[in-house]
C-alpha positions in Angstrom: -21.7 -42.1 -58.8 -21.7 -38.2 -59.9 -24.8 -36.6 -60.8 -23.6 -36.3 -63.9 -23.1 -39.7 -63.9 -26.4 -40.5 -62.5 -28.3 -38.4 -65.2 -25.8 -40.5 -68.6 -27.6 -43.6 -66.3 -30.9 -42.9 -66.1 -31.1 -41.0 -69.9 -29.6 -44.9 -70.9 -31.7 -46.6 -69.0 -34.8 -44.9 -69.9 -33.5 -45.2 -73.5 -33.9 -49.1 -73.3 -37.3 -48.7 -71.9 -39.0 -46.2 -74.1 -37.5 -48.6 -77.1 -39.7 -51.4 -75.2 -42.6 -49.5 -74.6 -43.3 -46.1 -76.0 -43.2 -44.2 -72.3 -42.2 -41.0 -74.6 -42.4 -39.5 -77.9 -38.8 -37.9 -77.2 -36.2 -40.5 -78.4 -32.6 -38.7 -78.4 -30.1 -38.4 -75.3 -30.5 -34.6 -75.8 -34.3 -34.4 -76.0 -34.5 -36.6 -72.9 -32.4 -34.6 -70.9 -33.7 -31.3 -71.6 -37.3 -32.4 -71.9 -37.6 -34.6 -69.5 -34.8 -34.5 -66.5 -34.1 -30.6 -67.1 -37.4 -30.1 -66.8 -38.4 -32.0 -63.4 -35.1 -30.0 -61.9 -37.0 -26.9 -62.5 -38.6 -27.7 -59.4 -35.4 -27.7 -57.1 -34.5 -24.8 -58.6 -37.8 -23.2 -56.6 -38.3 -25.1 -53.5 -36.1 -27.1 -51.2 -37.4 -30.6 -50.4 -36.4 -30.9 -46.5 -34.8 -34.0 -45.7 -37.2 -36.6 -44.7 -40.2 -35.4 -46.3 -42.7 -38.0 -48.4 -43.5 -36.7 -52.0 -46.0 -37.8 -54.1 -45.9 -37.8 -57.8 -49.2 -38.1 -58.8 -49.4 -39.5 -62.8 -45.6 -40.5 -63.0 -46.6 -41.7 -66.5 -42.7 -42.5 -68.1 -40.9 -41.3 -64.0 -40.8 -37.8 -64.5 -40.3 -35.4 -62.0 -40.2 -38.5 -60.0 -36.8 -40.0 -61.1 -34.7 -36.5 -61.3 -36.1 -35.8 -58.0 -35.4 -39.1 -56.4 -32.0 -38.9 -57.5 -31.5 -35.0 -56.7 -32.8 -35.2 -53.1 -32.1 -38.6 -51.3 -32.8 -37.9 -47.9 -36.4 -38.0 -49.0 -39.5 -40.7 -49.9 -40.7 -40.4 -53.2 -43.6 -42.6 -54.1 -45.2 -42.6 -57.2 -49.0 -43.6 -58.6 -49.9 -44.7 -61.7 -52.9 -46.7 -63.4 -51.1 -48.0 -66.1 -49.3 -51.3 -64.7 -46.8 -51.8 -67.9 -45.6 -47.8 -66.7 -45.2 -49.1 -62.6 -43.4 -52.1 -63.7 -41.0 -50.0 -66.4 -39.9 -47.3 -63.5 -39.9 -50.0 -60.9 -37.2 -51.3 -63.3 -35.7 -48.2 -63.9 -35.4 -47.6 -60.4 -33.6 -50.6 -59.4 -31.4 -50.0 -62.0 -30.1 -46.9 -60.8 -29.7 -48.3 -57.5 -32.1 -45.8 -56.0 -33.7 -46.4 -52.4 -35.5 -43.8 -51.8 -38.2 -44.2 -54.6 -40.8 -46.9 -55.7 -43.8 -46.4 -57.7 -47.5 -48.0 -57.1 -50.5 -48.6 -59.6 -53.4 -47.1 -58.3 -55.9 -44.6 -59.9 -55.1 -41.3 -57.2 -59.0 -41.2 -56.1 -58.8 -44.8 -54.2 -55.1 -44.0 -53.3 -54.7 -43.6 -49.4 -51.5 -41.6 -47.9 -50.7 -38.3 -45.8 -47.8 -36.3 -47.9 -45.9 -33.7 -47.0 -45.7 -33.1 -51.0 -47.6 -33.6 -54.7 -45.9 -33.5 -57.6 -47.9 -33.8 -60.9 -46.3 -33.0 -64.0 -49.2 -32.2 -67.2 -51.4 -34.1 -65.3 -55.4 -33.3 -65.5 -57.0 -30.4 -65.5 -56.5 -28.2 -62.7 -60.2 -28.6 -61.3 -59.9 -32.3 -61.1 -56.2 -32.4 -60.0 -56.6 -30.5 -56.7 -59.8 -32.4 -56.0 -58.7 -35.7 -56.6 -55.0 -35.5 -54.8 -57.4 -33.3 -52.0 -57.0 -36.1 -49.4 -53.9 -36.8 -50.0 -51.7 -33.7 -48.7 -50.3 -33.2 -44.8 -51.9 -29.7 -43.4 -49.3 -27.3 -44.6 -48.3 -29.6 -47.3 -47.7 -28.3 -50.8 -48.6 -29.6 -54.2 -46.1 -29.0 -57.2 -48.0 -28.3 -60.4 -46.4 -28.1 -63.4 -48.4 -27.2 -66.3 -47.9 -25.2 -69.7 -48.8 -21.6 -69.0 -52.7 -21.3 -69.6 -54.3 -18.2 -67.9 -58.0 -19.9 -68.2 -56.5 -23.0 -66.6 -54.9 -20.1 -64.0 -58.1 -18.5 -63.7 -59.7 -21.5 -62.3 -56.5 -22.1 -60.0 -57.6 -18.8 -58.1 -61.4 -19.1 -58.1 -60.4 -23.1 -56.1 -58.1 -21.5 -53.7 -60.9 -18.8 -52.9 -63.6 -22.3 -52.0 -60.8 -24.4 -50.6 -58.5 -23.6 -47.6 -55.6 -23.1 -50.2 -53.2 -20.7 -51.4 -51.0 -20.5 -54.4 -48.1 -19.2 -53.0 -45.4 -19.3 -55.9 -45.9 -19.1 -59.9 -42.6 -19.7 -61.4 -42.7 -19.4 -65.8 -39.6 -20.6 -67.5 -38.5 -22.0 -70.9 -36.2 -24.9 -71.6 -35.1 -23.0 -74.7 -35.0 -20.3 -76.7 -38.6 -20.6 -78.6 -40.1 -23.6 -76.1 -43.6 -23.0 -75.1 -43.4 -21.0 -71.7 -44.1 -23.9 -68.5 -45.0 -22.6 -65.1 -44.6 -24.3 -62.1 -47.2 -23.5 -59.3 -46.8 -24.3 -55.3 -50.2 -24.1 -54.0 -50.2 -25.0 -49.8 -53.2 -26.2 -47.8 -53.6 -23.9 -45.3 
């Protein structure tokens, strides 16, 4: 199967679901796609995920950036946490039906979560503050979290006062819009040092 084929799959799939269980206010093939799978790619547009690396996504609410990813890099792990069982259950489902073997998801809150990562993904997950210090013992040395967030220079602000305290550094801040007259996104890379 294509990519493009993979992506007609999983907007289908996730279709069905969100009919079942409200994982997302966006209902329409197009709104999906952009909104949802464009958007996770953004990430692969900035950073290469090496082949055999484990990545977290932290808050995989409805599977997103953890499904496009999956899909998009399959020579990696790709775990994801949730607390909400109904959501684990949905993209467990999801994931089986696109066949993928390199993803599963888990429902734990991220504090009593145990793992060593080589990556974090959280997509508008938590406050900045509480993200880093709650995902804090989950990251390899080295290792790199993936924030995506809607640009907020108070919320970036705070970013740069936790790097000064922690032994972090934010070393890529990449803004983009999905269209003309979206609200701008960025996507920042912070490493542990």
């Amino acid at each position: 199967m294509n990519t493009t084929q993979h992506r007609g799959k999983l907007i289908e799939i996730f279709m069905e679901k969100n009919s079942q269980l409200n994982l997302s206010a966006i209902r329409n093939p197009e709104g999906i796609f952009v909104k949802h799978i464009q958007d996770s790619l953004e990430i692969n547009e900035i950073i290469k995920i090496p082949a055999k690396s484990k990545v977290l996504d932290v808050g995989t609410g409805s599977g997103f950036p953890l499904l496009p990813l999956a899909m998009t890099n399959p020579e990696s792990q790709f775990t994801g946490i949730d607390s909400i069982g109904k959501k684990v259950r949905a993209i467990n489902e999801m994931i089986d039906k696109l066949g993928l073997k390199n993803a599963h998801v888990e429902r734990w809150r991220v504090e009593s979560f145990k793992g060593n990562y080589d990556f974090i993904t959280a997509r508008a997950v938590a406050y900045i503050d509480k993200l880093i210090n709650r995902t804090f013992h989950l990251l390899k040395p080295g290792g790199q979290r993936i924030l995506m967030k809607k640009v907020d220079e108070e919320e970036k602000q705070m970013l740069l006062e936790i790097c000064k305290k922690r032994k972090i550094k934010l070393i890529a801040e990449y803004r983009y819009q999905l269209f003309v007259e979206d609200i701008w996104r960025v996507i920042w890379i912070i490493k542990k040092e």
